[in-house]
N, C-alpha and C positions, 0 to 999 in steps of 0.2 A: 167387594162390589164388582159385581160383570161389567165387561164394558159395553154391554146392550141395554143396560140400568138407565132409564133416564131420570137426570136429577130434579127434584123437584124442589122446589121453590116456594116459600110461604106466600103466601095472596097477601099483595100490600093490602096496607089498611085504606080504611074508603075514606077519602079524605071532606070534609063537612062542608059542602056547600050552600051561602045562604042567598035568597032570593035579593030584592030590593027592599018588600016589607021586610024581611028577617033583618037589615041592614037598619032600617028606620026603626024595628022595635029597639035593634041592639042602642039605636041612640035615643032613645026611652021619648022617638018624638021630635027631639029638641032641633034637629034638622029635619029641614022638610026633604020630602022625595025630589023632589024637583031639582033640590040643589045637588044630592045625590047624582041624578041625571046629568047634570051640568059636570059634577066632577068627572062622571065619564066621560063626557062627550069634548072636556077639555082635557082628559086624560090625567087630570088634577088629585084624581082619587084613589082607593084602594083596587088595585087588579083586580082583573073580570075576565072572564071567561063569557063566550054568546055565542052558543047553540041556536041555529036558525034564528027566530025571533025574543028566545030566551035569555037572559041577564043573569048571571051566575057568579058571586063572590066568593072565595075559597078562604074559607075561614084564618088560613095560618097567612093569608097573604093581608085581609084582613089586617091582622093583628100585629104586622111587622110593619105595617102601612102608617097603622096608631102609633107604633112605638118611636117611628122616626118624627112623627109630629108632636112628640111629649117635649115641653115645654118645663129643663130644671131649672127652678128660682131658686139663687144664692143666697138669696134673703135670708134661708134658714140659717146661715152659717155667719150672717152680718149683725153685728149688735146694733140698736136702736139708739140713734141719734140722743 
């Protein structure tokens, strides 16, 4: 390799980000937009990203957001009274 070669570098991947519907369909509904909104605004929610007037959730922050609020019941491991 010369050393006038410059090295190139693969193009990250585009990382998926989804709107606020995209966020509401992902919850098939069952949370309204509004409260969506509120976890923003109380910063209660999954990370965001806001391009001017834009609201943008990035899919993997998404989903590490979900995983810290997953809820293990020991029950499965508890025999029945």
């Amino acid at each position: 390799m010369s050393s006038n070669a410059v090295r190139q570098e693969a193009p990250a991947p585009k990382e998926e980000l989804l709107t606020v519907d995209d966020l509401f369909e992902r919850y098939r509904g069952l949370v309204p937009k509004r409260t969506i909104d509120y976890w923003r605004y109380t910063k209660k929610g999954p990370p965001f990203i806001k391009i001017g007037r834009r609201v943008l959730y990035p899919l993997a922050g998404v989903i590490a957001w979900e995983r810290k609020r997953m809820i293990h019941s020991d029950l499965v491991n508890k025999p029945l009274p």
